[in-house]
Structure formats: structure tokens, C-alpha cells
C-alpha positions in Angstrom: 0.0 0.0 0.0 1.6 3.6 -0.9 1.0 6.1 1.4 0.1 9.1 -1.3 -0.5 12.4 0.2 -0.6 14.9 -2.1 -3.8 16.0 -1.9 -3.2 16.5 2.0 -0.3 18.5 1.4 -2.1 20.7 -1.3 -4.6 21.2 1.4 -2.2 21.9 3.8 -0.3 24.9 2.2 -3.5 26.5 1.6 -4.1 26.7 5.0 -0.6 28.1 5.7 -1.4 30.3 3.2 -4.6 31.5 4.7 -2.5 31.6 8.0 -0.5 33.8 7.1 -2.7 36.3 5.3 -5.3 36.5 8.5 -1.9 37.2 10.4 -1.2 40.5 7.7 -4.6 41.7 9.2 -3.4 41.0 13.1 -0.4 42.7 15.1 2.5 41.6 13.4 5.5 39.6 15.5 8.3 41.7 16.3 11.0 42.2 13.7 13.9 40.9 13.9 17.1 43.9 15.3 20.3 42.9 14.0 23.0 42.1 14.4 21.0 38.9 15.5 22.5 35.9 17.3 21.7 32.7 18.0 23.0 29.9 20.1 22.7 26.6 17.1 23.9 23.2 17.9 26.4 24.4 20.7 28.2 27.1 18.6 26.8 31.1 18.8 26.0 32.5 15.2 25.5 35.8 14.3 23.6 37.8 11.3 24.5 41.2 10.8 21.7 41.5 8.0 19.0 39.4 6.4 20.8 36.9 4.2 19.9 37.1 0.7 22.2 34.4 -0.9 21.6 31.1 1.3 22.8 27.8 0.0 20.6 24.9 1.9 22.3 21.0 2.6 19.7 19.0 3.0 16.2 18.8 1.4 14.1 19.4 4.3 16.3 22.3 5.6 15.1 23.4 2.1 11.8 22.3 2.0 11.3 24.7 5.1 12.7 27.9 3.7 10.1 27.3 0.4 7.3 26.8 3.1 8.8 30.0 4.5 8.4 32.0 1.6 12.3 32.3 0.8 12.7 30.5 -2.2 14.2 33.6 -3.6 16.8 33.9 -1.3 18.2 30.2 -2.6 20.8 29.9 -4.6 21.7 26.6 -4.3 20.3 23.3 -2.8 21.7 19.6 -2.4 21.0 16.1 -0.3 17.9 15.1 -2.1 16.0 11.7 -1.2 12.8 12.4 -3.0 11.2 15.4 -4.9 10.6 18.7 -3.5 6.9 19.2 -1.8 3.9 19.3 -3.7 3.6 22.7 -5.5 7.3 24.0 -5.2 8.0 21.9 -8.3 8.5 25.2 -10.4 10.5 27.3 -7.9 13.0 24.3 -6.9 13.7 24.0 -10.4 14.9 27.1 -11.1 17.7 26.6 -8.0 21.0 25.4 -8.7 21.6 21.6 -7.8 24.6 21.3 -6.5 24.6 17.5 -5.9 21.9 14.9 -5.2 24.0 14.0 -2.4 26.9 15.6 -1.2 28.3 18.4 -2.7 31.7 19.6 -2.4 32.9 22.4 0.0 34.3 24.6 -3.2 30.6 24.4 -5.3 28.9 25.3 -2.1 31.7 28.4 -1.7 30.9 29.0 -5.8 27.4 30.8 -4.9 28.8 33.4 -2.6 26.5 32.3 -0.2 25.8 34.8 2.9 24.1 31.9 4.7 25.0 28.1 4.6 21.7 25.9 6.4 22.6 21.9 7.2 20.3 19.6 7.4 23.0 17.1 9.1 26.3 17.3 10.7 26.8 14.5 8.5 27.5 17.3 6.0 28.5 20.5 7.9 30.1 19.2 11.2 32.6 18.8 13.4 33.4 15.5 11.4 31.6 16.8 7.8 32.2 15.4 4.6 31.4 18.8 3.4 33.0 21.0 5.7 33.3 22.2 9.3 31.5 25.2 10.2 34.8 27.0 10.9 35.5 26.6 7.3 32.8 28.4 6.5 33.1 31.1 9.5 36.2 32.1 7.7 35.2 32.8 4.7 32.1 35.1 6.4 29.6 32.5 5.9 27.5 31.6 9.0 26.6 27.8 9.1 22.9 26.9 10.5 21.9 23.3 11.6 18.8 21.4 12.0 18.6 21.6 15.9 17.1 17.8 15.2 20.6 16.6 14.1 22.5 17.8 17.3 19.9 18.2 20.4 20.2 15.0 22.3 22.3 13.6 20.0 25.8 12.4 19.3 27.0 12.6 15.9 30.7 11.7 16.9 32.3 8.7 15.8 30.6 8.6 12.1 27.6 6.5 10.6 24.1 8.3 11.5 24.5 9.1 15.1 23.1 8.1 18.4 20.1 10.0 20.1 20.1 10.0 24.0 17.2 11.7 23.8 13.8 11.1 22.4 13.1 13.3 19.4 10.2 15.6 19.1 8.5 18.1 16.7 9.1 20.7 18.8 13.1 20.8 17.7 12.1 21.2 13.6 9.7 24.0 15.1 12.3 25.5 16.9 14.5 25.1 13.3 11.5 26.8 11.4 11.2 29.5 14.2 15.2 30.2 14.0 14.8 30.8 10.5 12.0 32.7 10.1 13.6 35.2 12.6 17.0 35.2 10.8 15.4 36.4 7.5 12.8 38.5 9.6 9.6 36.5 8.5 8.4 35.1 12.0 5.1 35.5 11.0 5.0 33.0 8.7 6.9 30.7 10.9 3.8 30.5 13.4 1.5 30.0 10.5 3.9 27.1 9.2 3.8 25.6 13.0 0.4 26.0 13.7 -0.5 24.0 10.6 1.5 21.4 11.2 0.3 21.1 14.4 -3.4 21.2 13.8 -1.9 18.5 11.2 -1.0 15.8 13.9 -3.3 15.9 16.2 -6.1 15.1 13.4 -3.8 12.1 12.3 -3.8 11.2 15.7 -7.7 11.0 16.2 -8.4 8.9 12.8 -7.0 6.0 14.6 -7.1 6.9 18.3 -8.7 3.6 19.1 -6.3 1.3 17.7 -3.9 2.7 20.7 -1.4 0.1 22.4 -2.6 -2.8 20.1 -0.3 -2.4 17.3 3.6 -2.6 16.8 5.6 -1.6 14.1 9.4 -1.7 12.2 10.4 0.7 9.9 13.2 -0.7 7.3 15.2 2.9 5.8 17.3 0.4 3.6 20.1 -2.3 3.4 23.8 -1.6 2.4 23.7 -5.4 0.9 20.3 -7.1 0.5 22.3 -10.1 2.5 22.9 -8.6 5.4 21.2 -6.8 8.4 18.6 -3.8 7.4 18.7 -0.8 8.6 15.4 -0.2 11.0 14.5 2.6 13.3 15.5 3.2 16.8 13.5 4.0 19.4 14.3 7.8 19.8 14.1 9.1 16.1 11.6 10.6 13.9 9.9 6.6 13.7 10.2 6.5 17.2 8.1 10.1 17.3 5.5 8.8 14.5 4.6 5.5 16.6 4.7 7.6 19.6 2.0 9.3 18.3 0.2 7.3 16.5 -0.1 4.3 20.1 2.1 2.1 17.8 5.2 0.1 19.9 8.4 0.2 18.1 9.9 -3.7 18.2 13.3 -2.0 18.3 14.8 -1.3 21.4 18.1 1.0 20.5 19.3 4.4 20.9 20.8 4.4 17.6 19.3 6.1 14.8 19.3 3.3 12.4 20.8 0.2 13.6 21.3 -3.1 11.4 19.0 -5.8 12.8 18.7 -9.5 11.0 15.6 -10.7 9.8 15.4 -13.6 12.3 15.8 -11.0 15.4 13.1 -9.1 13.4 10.8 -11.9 12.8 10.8 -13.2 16.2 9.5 -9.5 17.1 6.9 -9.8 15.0 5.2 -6.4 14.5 2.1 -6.2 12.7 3.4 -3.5 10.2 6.5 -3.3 8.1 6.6 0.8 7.2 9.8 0.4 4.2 10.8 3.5 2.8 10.4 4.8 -0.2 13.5 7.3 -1.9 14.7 8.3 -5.1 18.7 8.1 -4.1 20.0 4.8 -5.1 23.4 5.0 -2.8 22.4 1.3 -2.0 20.3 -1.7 -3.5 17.2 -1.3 -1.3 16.8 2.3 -1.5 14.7 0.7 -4.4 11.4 0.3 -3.4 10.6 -2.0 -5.8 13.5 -4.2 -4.4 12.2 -4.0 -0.9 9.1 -5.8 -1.8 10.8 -8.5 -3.9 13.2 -9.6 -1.0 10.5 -9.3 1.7 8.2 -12.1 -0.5 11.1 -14.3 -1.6 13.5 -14.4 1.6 13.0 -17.4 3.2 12.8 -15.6 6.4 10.9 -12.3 5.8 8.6 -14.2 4.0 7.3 -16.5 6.8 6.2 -12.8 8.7 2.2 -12.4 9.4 2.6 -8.6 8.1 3.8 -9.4 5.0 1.9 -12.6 4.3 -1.0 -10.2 5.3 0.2 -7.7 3.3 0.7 -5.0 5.8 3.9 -3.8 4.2 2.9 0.1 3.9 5.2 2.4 1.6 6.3 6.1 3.4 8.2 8.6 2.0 12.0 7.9 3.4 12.0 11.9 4.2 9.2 11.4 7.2 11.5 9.0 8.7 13.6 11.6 8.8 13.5 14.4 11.5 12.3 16.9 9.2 8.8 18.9 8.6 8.0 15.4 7.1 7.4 13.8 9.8 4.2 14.9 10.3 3.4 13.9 6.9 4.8 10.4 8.1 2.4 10.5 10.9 -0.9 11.3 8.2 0.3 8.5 5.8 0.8 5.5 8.4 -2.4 6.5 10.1 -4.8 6.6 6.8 -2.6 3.3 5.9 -3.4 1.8 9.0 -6.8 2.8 9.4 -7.2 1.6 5.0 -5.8 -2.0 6.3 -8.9 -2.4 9.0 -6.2 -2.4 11.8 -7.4 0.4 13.8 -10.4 -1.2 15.1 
């Protein structure tokens, strides 16, 4: 089953839209004074003006400065795992692409950006494959990070990371709140919020009563189809969709996406398989297609009740992300869910 939002989504700028114009009518938020700085992922970072040439790692950092209203102040964009939101088709298109994945530190440099937003330390860290911020910083470039990717979190040590602490919303709002005062928009940043909120908590009603009765693994990918997946942990953005939703996570680790074999998995046995459903190809099962071919021929993954019942539900792999996705992670699995009968 594919979990297909689009119409949602449609529906859902519209009402950010209409957000923010009753909020033109209201008092508007105090502007932002600069020199403006911010404390971001440990390091202070200030703006001595509203930036007007940002270049934006990561395609939900991305997707949040479209929702924001800035698309005009991107010049370039890169870390894509699927296309851009529903109705940004046109704008993104007319933004550089400086790499579907990770772009080197002298193409980002190469659009004289006055901003520099990361998605993941991954990229812009104190171990990046990009850069470090201070590479930036001394060039003039401020560096801002997806609070998401650092808050209760240690990136240290490579692979994706281990979260001490249990991720919520609240830290992409606090990301979309950040930026909407660095380029002196705030009041669109409530409008974004609020939507998103009003967003969950009617996900979270269409399938209240199915609470504490289901369980659930989400499967991101597999470097090798012949070894161990890579499945959720228990404090990432999954973690935060089941959490939500009343849906028990069968894996019990800190790590963001630990490898677990099929037999560990099978003995679990949740009721839903959520795989994840990119564009990138870095590895075999990023395929979606793939996914569903090794989970009804392994002799193992076979033999599960969700798949033989066909509860093997397709999400978009940037929900399982901590990004503004997430909440459309939390609509999809809950109309799947509720579609499959299992929320009674």
C-alpha cells in the first residue's frame, strides 16, 4: 500500500497560506534587530543583516525555507532523497543543484552564499564530509543546523549518530522559528507551525482507538540485501510517529538506524512493516521495488504475518527523517493503517 499524500499536502499549504494572510490583518511579531545571534547546535552565530544568498544542505532544511516564503533567497540546494513538496516543483527548479548527495565544500563556496543551512552534521560538522562550520566562518559565511541533528544527540564517531534523547516536533519548530527570525519572517513561521500542528493531532484521532494494540518496524534500507537492514531506533523521527500514533516500536536502541537481522526481526513480530520509499540509489534497497521483492522471496521475511497479510505500507524515506516530514509520516501510516482495518 503507498501512502500518497498529495492532496493533503495541497490542502495543507493552503491553510498556511490563509494563515499567514489573516496574520497580515493581526499585530505583526516583532521584527527581527540585528545584528542577530543565536545559540545553534552548541556554537553562537550571528547575522548582521537578512541573508539574501543562502545555499541549503539538505532537502528538508530546504523544503522549510520554500514553506517560509524564501525561495528567492536560494541559490543553491543539495541532499535530495525524493522530490521537493507538492507545488514547489517550479520554484525548486529554477535553483542550482549542486549534488543529489553531497556536494563539495568549493561548489557550495561558488554561490557566494551569505548563509550556509545543514540539514545534518553528516555534512557541515565537526566531522563533515562537506565541511566544518569554521571553514565556512572564515570565509564570512554563517553555518545553521537542523537543531534535530545535534539536540540529544551524538554525531561523533561517524555513521548516522546516536540519540540520547527522544526526538520531538518541537526541535524542527524551533529550526523553522530560528529561521523565520534570521530572515525577519516570524510571522509565517507561526503560520507554518500551527498548521503542522493542527496537522497531527487530526492524524492522531483517525485511529485513536487502535492505541497500544499495534507494533511496528520501519526498514530505511540495506547496504547489501544479505545482510542486516537498517530499522528505526526507538528515539528518532519513527520512534516520534509511533509515539504518536499508540504504535510500539519492536526495536529497542538508541541508535538512529541500527542493522537488525531478519530472524531477530521476525521473532519481534510487529504487525506492520513501514519500508521507505526514496529516489537516491546509494544502496540496492533504497529501491522500493527491491524491498518488496526480498520481503516475498527471503525465506525468512517471508514467513512474517505482516507481510503474508500484506501490511507492508510504503512512506516517504524523508518522514522517517527528523524533518517537517514527519508529520506527513504521521498522516500516511495512520490513513494506511486505518485503510488495512487495523485500527479497530
Amino acid at each position: 500500500m503507498t501512502l500518497s499524500l498529495a492532496s493533503t499536502l495541497r490542502a495543507g499549504f493552503c491553510a498556511i497560506a490563509l494563515a499567514a494572510g489573516g496574520l497580515a490583518g493581526q499585530a505583526a511579531a516583532a521584527e527581527t534587530s540585528y545584528p542577530l545571534t543565536l545559540t545553534n547546535c552548541g556554537r553562537q552565530v550571528t547575522f548582521t543583516k537578512e541573508p539574501t544568498r543562502t545555499v541549503s544542505i539538505g532537502q528538508s532544511s530546504t523544503e522549510i525555507l520554500y514553506l517560509l516564503g524564501l525561495s528567492d533567497k536560494v541559490v543553491g540546494t543539495a541532499v535530495w532523497l525524493g522530490p521537493v513538496l507538492k507545488g514547489y516543483e517550479e520554484v525548486n527548479a529554477k535553483i542550482d543543484r549542486l549534488a543529489d548527495n553531497d556536494p563539495s565544500f568549493e561548489s557550495v563556496v561558488a554561490k557566494k552564499p551569505d548563509l550556509v543551512t545543514a540539514q545534518f552534521q553528516w555534512h557541515v560538522g565537526p566531522e563533515g564530509v562537506v565541511a566544518k562550520p569554521g571553514q565556512f566562518e572564515e570565509l564570512g559565511i554563517p553555518v545553521y543546523t537542523s537543531p534535530a541533528d545535534c539536540i540529544g544527540k551524538n554525531n561523533t564517531g561517524g555513521g548516522d549518530g546516536v540519540r540520547h534523547s527522544v526526538f520531538t516536533m518541537d526541535l524542527i519548530y524551533q529550526e523553522i522559528r530560528d529561521l523565520a527570525a534570521i530572515f525577519n519572517v516570524q510571522d509565517r513561521g507561526e503560520a507554518v507551525v500551527a498548521d503542522l500542528k493542527k496537522r497531527e493531532e487530526a492524524a492522531k484521532a483517525k485511529i485513536a482507538s487502535a492505541d497500544g494494540k499495534l507494533s511496528a518496524v520501519f526498514w530505511f534500507s540495506s547496504a547489501e540485501l544479505d545482510i542486516d537492514p537498517y530499522v528505526a531506533g526507538k528515539n528518532g523521527a519513527p520512534g516520534y510517529i509511533m509515539s504518536a500514533l499508540g504504535i510500539r516500536n519492536v526495536i529497542d536502541s538508541e541508535e538512529e538506524w541500527p542493522t537488525v537481522g531478519w530472524e531477530t526481526i521476525a521473532k519481534a513480530n510487529p504487525t506492520m512493516i513501514v519500508a521507505g520509499k526514496m529516489e537516491r540509489r546509494r544502496f540496492p534497497a533504497d529501491d522500493i521495488a527491491v524491498k518488496h521483492t526480498f520481503l516475498e522471496t527471503d525465506p525468512v521475511a517471508s514467513l512474517m504475518p505482516a507481510v503474508k497479510e500484506k501490511h507492508v505500507f510504503e512512506m516517504d524515506a524523508q518522514a522517517m527523517n527528523p524533518t517537517i516530514r514527519t508529520i506527513e509520516g504521521i498522516e500516511a501510516l495512520a490513513d494506511a493503517v486505518s485503510a488495512a482495518g487495523l485500527a479497530k
